[in-house]
PDB file with SEQRES, HELIX, SHEET and CRYST1 records, atoms N, CA, C and O in Angstrom:
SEQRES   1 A   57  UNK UNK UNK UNK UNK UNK UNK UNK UNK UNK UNK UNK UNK          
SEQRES   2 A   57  UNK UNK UNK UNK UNK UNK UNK UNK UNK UNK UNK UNK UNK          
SEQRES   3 A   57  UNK UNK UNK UNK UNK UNK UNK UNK UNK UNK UNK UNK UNK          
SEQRES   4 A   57  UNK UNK UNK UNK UNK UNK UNK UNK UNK UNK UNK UNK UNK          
SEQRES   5 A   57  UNK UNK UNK UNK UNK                                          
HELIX    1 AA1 UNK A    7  UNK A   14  1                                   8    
HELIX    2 AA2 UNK A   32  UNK A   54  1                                  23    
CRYST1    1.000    1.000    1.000  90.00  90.00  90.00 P 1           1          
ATOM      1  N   UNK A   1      33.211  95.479 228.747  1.00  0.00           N  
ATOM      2  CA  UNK A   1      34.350  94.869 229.407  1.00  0.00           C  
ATOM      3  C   UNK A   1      34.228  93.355 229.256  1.00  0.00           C  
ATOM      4  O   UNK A   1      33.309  92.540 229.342  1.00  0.00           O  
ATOM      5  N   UNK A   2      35.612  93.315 228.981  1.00  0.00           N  
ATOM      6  CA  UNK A   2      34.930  91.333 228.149  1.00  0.00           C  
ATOM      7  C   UNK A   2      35.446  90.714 229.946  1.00  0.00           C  
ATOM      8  O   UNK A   2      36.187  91.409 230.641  1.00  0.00           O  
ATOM      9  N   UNK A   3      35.045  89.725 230.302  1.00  0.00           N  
ATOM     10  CA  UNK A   3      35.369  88.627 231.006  1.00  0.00           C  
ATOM     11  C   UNK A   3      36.704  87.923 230.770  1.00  0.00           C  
ATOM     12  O   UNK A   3      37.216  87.829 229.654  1.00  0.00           O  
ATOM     13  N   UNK A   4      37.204  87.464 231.828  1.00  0.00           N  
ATOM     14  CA  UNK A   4      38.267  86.198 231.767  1.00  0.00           C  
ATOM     15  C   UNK A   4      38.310  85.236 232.419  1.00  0.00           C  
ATOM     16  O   UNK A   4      39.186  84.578 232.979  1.00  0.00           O  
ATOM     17  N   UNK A   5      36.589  85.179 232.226  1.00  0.00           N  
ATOM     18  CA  UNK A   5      35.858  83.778 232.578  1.00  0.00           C  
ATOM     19  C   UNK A   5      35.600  83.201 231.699  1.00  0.00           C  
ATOM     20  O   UNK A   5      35.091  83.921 230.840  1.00  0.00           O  
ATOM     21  N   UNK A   6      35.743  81.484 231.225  1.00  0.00           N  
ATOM     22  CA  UNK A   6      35.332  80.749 231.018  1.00  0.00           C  
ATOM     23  C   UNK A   6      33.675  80.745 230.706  1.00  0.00           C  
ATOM     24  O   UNK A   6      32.997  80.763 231.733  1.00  0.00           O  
ATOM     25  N   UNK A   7      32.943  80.725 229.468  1.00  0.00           N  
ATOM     26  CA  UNK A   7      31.368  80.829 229.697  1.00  0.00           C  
ATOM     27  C   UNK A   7      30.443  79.876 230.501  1.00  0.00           C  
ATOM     28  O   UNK A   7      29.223  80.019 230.585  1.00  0.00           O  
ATOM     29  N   UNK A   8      31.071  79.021 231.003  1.00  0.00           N  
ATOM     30  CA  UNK A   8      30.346  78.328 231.660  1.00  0.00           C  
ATOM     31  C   UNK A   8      30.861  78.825 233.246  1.00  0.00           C  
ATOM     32  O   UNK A   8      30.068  78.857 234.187  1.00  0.00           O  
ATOM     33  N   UNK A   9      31.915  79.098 233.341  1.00  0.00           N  
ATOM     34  CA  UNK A   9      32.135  79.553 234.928  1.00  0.00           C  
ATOM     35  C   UNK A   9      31.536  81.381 235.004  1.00  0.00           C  
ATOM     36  O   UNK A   9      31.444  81.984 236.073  1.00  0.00           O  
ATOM     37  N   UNK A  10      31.247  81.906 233.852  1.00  0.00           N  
ATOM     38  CA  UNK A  10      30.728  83.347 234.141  1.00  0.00           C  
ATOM     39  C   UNK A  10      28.906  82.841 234.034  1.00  0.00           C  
ATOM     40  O   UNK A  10      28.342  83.390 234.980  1.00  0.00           O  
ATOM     41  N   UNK A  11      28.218  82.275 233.472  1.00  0.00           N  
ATOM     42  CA  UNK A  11      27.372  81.537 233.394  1.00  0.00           C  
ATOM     43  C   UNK A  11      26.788  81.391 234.790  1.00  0.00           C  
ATOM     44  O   UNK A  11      25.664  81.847 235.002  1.00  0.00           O  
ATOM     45  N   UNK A  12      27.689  80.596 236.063  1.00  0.00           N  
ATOM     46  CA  UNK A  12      27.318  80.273 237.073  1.00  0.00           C  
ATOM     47  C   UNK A  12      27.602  81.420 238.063  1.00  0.00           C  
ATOM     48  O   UNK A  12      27.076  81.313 239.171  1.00  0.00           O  
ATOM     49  N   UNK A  13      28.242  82.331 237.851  1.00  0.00           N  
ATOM     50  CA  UNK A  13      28.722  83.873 238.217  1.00  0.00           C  
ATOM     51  C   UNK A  13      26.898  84.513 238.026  1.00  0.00           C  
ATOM     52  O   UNK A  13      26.356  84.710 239.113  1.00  0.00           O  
ATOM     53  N   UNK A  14      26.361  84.698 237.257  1.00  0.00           N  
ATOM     54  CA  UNK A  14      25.706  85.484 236.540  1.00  0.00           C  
ATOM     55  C   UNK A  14      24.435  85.005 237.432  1.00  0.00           C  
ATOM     56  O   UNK A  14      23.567  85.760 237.872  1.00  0.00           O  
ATOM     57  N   UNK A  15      24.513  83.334 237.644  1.00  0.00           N  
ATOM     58  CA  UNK A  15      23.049  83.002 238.300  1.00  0.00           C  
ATOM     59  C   UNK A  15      23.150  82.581 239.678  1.00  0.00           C  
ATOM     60  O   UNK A  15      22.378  81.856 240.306  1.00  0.00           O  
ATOM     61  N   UNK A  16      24.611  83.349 240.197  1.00  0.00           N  
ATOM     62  CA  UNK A  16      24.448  83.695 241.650  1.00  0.00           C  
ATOM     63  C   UNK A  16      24.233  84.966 241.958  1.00  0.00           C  
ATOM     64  O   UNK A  16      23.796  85.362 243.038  1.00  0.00           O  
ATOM     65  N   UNK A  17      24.563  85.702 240.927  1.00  0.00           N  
ATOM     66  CA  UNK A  17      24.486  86.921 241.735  1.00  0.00           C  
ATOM     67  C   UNK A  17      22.783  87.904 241.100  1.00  0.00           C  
ATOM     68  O   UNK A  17      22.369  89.060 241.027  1.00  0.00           O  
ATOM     69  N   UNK A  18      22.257  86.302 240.736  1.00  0.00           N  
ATOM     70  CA  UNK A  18      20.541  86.669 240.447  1.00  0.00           C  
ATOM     71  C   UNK A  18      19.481  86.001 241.785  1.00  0.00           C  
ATOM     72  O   UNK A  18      18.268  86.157 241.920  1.00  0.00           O  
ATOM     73  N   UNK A  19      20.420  85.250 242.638  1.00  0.00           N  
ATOM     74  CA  UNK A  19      19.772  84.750 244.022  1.00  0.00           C  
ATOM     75  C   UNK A  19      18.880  86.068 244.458  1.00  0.00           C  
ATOM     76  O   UNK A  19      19.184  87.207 244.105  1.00  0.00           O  
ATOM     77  N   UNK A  20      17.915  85.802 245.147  1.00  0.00           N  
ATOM     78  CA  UNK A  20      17.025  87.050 245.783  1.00  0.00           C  
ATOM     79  C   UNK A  20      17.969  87.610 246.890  1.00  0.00           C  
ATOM     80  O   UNK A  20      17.820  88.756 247.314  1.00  0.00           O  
ATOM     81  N   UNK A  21      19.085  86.658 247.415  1.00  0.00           N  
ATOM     82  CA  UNK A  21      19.444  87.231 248.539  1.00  0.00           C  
ATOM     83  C   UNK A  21      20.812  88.227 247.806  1.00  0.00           C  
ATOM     84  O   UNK A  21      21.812  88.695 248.350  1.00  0.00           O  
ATOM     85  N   UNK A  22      20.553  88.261 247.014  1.00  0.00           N  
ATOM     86  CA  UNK A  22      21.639  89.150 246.401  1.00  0.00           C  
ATOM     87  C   UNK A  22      21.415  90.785 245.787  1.00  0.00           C  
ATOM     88  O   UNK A  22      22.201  91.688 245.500  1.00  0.00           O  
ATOM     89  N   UNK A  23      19.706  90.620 245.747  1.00  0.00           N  
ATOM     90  CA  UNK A  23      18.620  91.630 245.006  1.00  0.00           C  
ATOM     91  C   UNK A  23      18.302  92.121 245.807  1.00  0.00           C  
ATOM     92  O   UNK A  23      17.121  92.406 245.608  1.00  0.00           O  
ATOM     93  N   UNK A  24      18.874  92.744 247.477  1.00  0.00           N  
ATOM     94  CA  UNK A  24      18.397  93.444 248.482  1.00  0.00           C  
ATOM     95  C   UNK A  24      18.286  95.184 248.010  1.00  0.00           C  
ATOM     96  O   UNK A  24      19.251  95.875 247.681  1.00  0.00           O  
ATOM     97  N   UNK A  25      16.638  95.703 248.097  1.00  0.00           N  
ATOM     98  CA  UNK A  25      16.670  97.265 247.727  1.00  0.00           C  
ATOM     99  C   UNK A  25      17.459  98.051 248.531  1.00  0.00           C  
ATOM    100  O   UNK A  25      17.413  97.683 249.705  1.00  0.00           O  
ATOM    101  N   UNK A  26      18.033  98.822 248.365  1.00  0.00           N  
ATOM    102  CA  UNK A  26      18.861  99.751 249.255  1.00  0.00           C  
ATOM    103  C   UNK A  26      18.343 101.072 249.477  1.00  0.00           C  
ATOM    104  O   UNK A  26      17.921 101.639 248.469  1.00  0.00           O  
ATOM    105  N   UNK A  27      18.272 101.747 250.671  1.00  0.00           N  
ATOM    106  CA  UNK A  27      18.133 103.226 250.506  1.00  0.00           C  
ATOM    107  C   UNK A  27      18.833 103.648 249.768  1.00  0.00           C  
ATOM    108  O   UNK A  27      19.749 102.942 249.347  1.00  0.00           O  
ATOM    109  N   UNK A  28      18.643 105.182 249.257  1.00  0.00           N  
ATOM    110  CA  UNK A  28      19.671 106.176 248.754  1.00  0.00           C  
ATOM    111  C   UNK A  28      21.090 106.517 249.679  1.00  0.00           C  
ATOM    112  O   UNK A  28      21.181 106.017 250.800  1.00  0.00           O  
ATOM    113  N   UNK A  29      21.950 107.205 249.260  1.00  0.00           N  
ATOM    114  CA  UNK A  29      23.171 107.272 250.095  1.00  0.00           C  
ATOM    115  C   UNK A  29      22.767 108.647 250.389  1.00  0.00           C  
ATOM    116  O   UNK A  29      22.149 109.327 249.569  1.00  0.00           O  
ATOM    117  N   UNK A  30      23.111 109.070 251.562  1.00  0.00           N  
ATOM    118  CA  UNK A  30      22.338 110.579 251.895  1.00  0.00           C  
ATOM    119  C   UNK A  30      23.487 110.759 252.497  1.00  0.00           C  
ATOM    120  O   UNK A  30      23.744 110.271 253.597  1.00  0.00           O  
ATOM    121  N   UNK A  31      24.485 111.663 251.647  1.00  0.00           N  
ATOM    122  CA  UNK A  31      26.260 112.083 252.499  1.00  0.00           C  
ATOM    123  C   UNK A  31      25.902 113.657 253.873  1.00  0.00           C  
ATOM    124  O   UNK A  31      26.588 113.976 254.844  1.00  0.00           O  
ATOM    125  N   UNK A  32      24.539 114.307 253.330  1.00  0.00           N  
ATOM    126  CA  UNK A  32      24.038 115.299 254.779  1.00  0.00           C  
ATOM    127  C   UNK A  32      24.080 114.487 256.145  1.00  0.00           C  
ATOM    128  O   UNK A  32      24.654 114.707 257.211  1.00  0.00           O  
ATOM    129  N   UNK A  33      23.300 113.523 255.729  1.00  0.00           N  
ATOM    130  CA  UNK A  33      23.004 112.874 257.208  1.00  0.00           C  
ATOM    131  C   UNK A  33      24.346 112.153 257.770  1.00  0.00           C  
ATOM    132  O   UNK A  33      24.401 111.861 258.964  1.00  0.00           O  
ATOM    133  N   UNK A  34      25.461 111.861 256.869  1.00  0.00           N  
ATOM    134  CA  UNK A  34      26.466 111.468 257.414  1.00  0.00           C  
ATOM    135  C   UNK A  34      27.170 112.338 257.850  1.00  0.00           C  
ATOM    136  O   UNK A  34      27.639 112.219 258.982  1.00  0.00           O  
ATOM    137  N   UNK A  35      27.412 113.353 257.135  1.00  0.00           N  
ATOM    138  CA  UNK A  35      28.206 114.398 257.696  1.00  0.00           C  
ATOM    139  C   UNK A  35      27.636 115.080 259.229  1.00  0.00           C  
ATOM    140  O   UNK A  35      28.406 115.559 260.062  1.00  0.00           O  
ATOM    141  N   UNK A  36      26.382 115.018 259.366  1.00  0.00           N  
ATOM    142  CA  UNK A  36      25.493 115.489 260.773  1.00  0.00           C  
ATOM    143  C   UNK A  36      26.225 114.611 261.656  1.00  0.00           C  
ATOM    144  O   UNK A  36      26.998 114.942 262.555  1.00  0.00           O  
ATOM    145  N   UNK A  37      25.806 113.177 261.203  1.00  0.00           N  
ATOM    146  CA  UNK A  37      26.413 112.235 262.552  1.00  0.00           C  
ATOM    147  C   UNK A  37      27.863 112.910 263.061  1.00  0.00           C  
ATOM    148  O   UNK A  37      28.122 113.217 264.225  1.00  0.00           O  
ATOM    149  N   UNK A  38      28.927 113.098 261.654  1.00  0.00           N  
ATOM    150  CA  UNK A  38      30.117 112.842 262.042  1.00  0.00           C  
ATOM    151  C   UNK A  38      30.149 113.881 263.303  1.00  0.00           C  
ATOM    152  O   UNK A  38      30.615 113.594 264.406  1.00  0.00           O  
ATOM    153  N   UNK A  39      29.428 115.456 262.859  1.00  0.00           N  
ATOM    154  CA  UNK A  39      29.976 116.274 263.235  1.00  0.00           C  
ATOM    155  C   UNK A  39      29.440 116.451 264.845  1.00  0.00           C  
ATOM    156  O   UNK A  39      29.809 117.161 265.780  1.00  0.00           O  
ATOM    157  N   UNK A  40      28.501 115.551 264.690  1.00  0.00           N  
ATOM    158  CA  UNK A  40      27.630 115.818 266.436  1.00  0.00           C  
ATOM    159  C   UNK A  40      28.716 114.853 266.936  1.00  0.00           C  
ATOM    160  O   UNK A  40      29.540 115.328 267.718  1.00  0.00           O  
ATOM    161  N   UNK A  41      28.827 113.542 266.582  1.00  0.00           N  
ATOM    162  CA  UNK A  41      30.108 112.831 267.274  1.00  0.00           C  
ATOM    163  C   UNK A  41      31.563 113.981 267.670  1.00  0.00           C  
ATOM    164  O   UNK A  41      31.882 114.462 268.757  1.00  0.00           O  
ATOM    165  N   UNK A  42      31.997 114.086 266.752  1.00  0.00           N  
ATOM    166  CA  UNK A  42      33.148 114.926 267.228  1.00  0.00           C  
ATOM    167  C   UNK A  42      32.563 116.083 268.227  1.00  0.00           C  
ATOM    168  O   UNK A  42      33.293 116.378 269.173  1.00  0.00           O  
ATOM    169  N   UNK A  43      31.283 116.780 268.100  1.00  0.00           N  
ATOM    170  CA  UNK A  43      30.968 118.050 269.499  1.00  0.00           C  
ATOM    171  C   UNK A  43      31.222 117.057 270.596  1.00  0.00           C  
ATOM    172  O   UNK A  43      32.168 117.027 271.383  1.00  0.00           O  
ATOM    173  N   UNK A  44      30.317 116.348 270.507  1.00  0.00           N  
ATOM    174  CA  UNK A  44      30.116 115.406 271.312  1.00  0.00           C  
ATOM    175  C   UNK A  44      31.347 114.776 272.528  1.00  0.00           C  
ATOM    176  O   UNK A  44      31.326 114.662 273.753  1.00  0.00           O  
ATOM    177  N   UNK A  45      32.130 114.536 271.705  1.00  0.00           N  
ATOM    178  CA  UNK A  45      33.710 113.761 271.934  1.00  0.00           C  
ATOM    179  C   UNK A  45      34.274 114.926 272.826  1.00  0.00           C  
ATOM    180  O   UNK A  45      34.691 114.851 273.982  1.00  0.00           O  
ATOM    181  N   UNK A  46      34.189 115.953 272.052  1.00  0.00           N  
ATOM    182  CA  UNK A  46      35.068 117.329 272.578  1.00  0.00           C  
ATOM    183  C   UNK A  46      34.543 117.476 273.841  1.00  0.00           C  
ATOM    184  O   UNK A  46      35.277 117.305 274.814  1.00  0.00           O  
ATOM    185  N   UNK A  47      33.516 117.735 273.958  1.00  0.00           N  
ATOM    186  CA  UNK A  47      33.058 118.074 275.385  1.00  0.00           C  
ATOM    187  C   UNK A  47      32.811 117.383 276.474  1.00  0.00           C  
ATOM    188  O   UNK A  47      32.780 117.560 277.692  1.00  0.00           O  
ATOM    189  N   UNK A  48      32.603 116.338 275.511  1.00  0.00           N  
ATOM    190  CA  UNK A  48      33.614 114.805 277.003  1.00  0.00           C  
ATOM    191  C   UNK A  48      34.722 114.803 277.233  1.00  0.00           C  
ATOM    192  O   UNK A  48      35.064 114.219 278.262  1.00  0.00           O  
ATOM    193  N   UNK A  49      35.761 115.445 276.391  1.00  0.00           N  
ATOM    194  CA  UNK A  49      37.113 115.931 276.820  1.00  0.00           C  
ATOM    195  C   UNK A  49      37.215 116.607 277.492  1.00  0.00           C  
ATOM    196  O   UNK A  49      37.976 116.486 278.452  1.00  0.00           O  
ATOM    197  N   UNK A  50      36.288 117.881 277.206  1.00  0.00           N  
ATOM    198  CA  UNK A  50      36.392 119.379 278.190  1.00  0.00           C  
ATOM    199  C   UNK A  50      36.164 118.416 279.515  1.00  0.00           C  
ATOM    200  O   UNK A  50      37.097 118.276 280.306  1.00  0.00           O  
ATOM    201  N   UNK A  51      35.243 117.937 279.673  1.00  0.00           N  
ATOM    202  CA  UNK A  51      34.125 117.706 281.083  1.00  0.00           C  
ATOM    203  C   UNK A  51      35.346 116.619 281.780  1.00  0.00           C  
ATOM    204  O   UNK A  51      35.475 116.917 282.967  1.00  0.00           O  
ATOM    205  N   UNK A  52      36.196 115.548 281.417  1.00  0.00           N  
ATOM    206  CA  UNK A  52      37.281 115.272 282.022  1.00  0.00           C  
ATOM    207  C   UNK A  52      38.027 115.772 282.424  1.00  0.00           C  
ATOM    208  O   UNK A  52      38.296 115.663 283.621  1.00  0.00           O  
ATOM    209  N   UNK A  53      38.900 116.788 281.344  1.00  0.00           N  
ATOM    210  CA  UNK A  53      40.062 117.807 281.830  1.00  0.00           C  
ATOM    211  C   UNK A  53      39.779 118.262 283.064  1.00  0.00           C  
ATOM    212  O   UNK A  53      40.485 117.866 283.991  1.00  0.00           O  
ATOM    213  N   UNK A  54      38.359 119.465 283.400  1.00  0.00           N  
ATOM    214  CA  UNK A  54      37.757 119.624 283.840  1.00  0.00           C  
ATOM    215  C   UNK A  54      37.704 119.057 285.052  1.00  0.00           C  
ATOM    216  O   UNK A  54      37.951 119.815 285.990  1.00  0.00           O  
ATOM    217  N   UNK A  55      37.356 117.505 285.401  1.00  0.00           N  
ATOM    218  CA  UNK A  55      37.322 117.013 286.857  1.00  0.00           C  
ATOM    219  C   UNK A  55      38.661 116.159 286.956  1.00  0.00           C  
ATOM    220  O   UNK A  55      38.758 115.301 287.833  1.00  0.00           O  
ATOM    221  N   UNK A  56      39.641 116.382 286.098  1.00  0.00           N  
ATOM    222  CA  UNK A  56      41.226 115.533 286.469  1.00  0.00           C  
ATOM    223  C   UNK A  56      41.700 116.930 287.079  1.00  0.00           C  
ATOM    224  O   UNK A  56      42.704 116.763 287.772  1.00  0.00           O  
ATOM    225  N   UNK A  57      41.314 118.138 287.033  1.00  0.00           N  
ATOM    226  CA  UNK A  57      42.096 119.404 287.596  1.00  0.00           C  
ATOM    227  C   UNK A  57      41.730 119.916 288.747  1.00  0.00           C  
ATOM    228  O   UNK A  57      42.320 120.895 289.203  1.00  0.00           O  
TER     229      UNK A  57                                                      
END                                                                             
């Protein structure tokens, strides 16, 4: 993919985004453990609904 930068403005592109603060390691993306959160949030939610309904009646 060519650039439609200027070589001297992709140049200064290239040796910012070589800063250390730019080189942070990342965990892996783990979509199980997201889907766990979502789904304990929503039990979760629900039965703070039940447990209102519950004492508004």
């Amino acid at each position: 993919m060519s650039s439609r930068l200027n070589p001297d403005d992709q140049k200064h592109v290239e040796e910012y985004l070589l800063l250390p603060q730019h080189q942070v390691e990342r965990r892996p993306f783990r979509p199980w453990l997201l889907l766990a959160v979502v789904v304990i949030v929503v039990i979760g939610l629900g039965l703070l609904s039940r447990l209102l309904s519950y004492l508004a009646l």
